[in-house]
N, C-alpha and C positions, 0 to 999 in steps of 0.2 A: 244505637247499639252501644251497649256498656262491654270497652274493650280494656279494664284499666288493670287485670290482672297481669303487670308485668316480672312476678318472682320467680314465674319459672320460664319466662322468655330467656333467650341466648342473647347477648349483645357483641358485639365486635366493633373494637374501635380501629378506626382507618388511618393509616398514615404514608403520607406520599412521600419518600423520599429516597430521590438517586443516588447514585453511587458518587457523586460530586460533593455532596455534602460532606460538610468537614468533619473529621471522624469523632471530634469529641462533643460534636453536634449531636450527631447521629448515638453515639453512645449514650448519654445523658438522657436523650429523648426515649431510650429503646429500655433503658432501667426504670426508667420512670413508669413506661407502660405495662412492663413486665411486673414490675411491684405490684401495680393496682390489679391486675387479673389477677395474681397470689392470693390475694387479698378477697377477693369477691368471684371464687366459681363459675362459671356461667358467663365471663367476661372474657371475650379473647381481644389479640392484638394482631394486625395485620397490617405489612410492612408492603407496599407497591413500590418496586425501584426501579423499572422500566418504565418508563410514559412512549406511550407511542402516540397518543393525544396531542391536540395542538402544543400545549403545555400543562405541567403539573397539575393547576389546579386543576384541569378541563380533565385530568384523567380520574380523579377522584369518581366523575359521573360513570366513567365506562368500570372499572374496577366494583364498583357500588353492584352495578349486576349479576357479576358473579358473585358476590356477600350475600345478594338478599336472597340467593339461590340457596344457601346454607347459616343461616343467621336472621334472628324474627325481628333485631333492631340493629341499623348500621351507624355509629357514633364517627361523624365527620369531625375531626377534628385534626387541626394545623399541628404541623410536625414540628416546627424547629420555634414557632415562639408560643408555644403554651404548654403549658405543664399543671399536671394534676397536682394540690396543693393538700387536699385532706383524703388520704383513703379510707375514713372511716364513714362518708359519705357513700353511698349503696344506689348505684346508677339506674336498678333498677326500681326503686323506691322513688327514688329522686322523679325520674318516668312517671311509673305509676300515680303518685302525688298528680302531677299534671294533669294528664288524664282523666283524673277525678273531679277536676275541675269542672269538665266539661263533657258530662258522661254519655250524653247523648250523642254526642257529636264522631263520625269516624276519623279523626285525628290520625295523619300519617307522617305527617311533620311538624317539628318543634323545632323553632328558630328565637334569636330574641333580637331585638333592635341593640343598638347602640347610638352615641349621638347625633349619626347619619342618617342610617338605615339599617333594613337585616342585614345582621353579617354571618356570612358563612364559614366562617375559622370555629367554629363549633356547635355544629346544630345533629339533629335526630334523623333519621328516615326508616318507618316502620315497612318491612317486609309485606307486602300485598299486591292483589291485581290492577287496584290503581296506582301504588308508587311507580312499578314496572311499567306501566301505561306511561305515566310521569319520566321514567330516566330516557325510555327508546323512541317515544316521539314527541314528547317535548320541550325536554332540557335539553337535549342534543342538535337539536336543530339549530339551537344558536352558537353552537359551536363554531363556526367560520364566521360570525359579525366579529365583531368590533364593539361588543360592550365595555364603556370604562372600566366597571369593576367584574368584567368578565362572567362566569358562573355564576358571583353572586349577582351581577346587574340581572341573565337569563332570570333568575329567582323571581327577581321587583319585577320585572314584567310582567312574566306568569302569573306573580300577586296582580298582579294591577289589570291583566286583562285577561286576567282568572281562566285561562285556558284548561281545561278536561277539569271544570270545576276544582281550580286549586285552593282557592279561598274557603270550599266545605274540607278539606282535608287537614288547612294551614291552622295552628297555633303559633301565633306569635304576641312573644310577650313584649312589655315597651321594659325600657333602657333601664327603668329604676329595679326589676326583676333580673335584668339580663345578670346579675353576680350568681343566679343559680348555678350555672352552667358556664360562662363564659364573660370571666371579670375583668376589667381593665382597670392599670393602673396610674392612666391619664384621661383628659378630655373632660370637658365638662358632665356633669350627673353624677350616679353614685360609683364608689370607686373601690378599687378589690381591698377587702380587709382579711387579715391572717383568720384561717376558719373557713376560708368559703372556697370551696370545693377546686375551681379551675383559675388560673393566671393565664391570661393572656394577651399579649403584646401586639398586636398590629400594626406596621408600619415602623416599629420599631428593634423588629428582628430581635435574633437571637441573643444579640449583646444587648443591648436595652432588657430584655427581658433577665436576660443571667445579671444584670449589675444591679436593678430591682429587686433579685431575690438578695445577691449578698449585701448592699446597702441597707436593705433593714431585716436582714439577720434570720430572714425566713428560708425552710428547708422543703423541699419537693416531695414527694414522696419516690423514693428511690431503690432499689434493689440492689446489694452491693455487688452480686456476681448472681450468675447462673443463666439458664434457657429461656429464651420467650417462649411462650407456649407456641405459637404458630408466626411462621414468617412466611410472605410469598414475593416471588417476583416472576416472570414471565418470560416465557423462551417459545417464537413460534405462535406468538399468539395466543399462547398456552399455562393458566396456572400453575407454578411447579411449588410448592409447600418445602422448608427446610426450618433446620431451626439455626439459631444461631447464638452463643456464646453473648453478652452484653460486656463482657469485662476487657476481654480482648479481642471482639470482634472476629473472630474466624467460627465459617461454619462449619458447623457437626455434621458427621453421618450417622 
């Protein structure tokens, strides 16, 4: 089935972060994301600041449920060290491109390796009755193990013992692609160049990734003030929608 019309999909990108986060963290990261939906319609930004989840990352999966409930692609992506680098790249193009790759195929996720394995600080999940199969019975089951690299370790198993047929779903790209979508600028293979669309740091946090950008003189794309389009955090178990100010951080009514 050819599904690669993504221009008039809705996306929303996800991002986990508490209220612990240091506020010029959390601010940087929240202009950044507001710029890029400015920029591209049809792109929203959504802020999760409760975990009720084992932790952070593991809440990305239960949050994810209610996105794909209103949003036909949910862009996971790591809060505090990556940052969108070209807005003039068009996320849903970018999608779609893929897609077309492999047109027969029903693709519901897009992940890329690194020089490990997949990594999950920036991958896809397309809205359907298998992703939702995928987030409620079985990504979440491994929620109480003990995987090393946590959600994304759940991911490699699933790949590897292709549970509710995950490998007919999976796109994954190898390491020398992964700069579409999620570039590093360490580690052996190929490595983030000014132009390519995502920066991102793993294991090297927010400072490694801020002293990267200003040691060689590159700019994020950023919004100097105004409203995200949409914010949420959770009261009760309960989505509550607000918006919030990026410049000085107090929420609006």
């Amino acid at each position: 089935m050819i599904r690669a019309n993504t221009f008039r999909s809705t996306f929303v990108i996800l991002s986990i972060m508490t209220t612990n986060v240091e506020t010029h963290v959390y601010a940087r990261t929240v202009r950044n994301r507001a710029k890029y939906c400015e920029l591209h319609p049809g792109v929203y930004h959504w802020i999760q600041q409760e975990v009720y989840a084992k932790n952070a990352v593991w809440q990305k999966v239960y949050t994810n449920q209610v996105l794909m409930e209103q949003y036909d692609w949910v862009w996971l992506l790591d809060a505090r060290d990556a940052m969108i680098m070209n807005g003039s790249i068009d996320l849903r193009v970018l999608v779609g491109k893929l897609l077309l790759e492999e047109p027969k195929r029903s693709i519901d996720v897009i992940i890329a390796r690194d020089f490990n394995e997949m990594n999950a600080g920036s991958f896809f999940i397309r809205s359907s009755e298998w992703s939702k199969q995928l987030l409620t019975h079985a990504w979440l089951q491994d929620e109480p193990s003990d995987h090393w690299w946590q959600e994304q370790g759940s991911l490699m198993t699933m790949r590897d013992e292709n549970r509710v047929g995950f490998k007919d779903h999976l796109m994954e790209l190898e390491q020398q692609r992964s700069t579409l979508f999620n570039a590093y600028f360490f580690g052996p293979g190929k490595h983030f160049q000014d132009g390519d669309f995502l920066l991102h740091a793993p294991s090297q946090g927010w400072g490694g990734l801020y002293n990267f950008i200003h040691e060689n003189n590159l700019r994020e794309v950023m919004r100097r003030s105004g409203r995200v389009r949409k914010a949420i955090k959770w009261q009760e178990g309960k989505p509550v929608i607000y918006y919030i100010d990026a410049a000085d951080m107090k929420e609006l009514s």
